[in-house]
C-alpha positions as CSV (number, residue, x, y, z in Angstrom):
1,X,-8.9,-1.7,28.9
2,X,-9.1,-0.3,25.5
3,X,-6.7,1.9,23.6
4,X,-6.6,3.6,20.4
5,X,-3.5,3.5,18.5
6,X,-3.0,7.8,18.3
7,X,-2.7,7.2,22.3
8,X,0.0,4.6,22.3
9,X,2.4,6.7,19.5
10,X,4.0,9.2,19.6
11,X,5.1,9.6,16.2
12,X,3.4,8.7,12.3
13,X,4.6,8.4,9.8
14,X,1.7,9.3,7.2
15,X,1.5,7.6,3.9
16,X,2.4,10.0,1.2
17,X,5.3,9.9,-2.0
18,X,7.5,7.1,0.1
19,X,4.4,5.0,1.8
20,X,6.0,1.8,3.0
21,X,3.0,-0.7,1.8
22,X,0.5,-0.2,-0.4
23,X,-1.4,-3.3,-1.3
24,X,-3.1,-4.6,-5.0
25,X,-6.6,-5.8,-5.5
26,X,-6.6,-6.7,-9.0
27,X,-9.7,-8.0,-10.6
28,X,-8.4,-10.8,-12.7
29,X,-10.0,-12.8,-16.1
30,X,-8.3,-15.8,-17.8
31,X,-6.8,-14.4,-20.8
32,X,-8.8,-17.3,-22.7
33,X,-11.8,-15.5,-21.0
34,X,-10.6,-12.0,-22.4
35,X,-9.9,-12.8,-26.1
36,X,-13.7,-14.2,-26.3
37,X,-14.6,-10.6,-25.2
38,X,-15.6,-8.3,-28.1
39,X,-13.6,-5.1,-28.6
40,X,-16.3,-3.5,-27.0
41,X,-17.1,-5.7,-23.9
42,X,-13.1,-5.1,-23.7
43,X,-13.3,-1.6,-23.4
44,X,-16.3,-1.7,-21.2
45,X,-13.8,-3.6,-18.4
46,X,-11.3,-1.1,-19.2
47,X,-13.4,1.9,-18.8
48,X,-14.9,0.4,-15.6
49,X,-11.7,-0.5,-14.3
50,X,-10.4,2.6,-14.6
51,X,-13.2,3.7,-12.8
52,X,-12.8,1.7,-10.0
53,X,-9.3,2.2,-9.9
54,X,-9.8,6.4,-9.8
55,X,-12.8,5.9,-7.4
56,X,-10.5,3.8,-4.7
57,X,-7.2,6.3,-5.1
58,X,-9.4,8.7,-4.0
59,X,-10.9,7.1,-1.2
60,X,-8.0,5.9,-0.3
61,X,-6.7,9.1,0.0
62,X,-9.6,10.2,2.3
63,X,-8.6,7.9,4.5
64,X,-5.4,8.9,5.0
65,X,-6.2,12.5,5.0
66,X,-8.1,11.2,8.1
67,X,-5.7,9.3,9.7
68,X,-3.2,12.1,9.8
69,X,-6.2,14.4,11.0
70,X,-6.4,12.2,13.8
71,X,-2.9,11.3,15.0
72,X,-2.8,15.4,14.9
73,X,-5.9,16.2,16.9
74,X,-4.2,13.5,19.8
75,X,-0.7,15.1,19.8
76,X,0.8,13.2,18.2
77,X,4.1,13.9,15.7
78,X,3.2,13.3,12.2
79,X,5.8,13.2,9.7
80,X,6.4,12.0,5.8
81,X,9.5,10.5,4.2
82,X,11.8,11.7,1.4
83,X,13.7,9.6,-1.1
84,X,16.7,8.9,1.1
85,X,14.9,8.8,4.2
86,X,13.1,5.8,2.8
87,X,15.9,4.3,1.4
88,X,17.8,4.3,4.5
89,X,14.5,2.9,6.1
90,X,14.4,0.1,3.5
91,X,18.1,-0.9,4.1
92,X,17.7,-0.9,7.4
93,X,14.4,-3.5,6.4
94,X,16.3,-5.2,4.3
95,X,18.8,-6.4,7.2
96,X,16.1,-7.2,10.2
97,X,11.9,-7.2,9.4
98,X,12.4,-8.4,5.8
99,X,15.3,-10.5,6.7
100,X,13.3,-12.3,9.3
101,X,10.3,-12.4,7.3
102,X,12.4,-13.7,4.3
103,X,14.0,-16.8,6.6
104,X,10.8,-18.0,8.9
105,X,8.0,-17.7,6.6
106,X,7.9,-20.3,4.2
107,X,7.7,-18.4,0.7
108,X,8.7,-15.4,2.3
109,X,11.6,-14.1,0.4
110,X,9.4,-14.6,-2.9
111,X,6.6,-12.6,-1.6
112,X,9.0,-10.1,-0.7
113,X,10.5,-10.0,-4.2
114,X,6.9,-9.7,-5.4
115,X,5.5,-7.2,-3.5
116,X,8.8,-5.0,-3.6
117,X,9.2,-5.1,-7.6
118,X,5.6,-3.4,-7.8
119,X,6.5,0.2,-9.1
């Protein structure tokens, strides 16, 4: 039997201001690497980065456009969070998932403190 996640929910929350992960794919060059680039081969991987970076916000944003779309079309509740819903959310994280996460994964509280100081 197969299922599709709109028709075991009955409520999403859709990404929006207060999404609760978002995750990094840096492209990455040793810095040693960088300072034998030329000013211009610099700028080059700036300006294409930049592209990139523009290109995927916006598809990333179709994607959730969909999602919602979706979850609506099936029923089911779709809502977004304000600034104290998600702290409240993220106190209540803080004491059970992250806590959890943070004690039984080895490394777990430092990839927490990672990912949660990216602003």
């Amino acid at each position: 039997m197969s299922y599709r996640l709109y028709e075991l929910v009955k409520c999403y929350t859709a990404p929006g201001d207060y999404a609760l992960w978002f995750m990094y794919e840096p492209v990455l060059i040793s810095k040693k690497t960088w300072d034998g680039l030329d000013k211009k081969q610099q700028d080059a991987l700036r300006a294409a980065a930049k592209k990139a970076e523009d290109y995927f916000a916006g598809e990333a944003q179709k994607l959730d456009d969909k999602a919602v779309e979706t979850f609506k079309k099936a029923g089911v509740q779709v809502v977004t969070m304000n600034a104290e819903q998600f702290s409240a959310w993220k106190k209540l994280a803080d004491r059970t998932a992250y806590k959890q996460f943070a004690e039984n994964v080895p490394g777990g509280k430092e990839l927490l403190d990672k990912a949660l100081s990216v602003k």
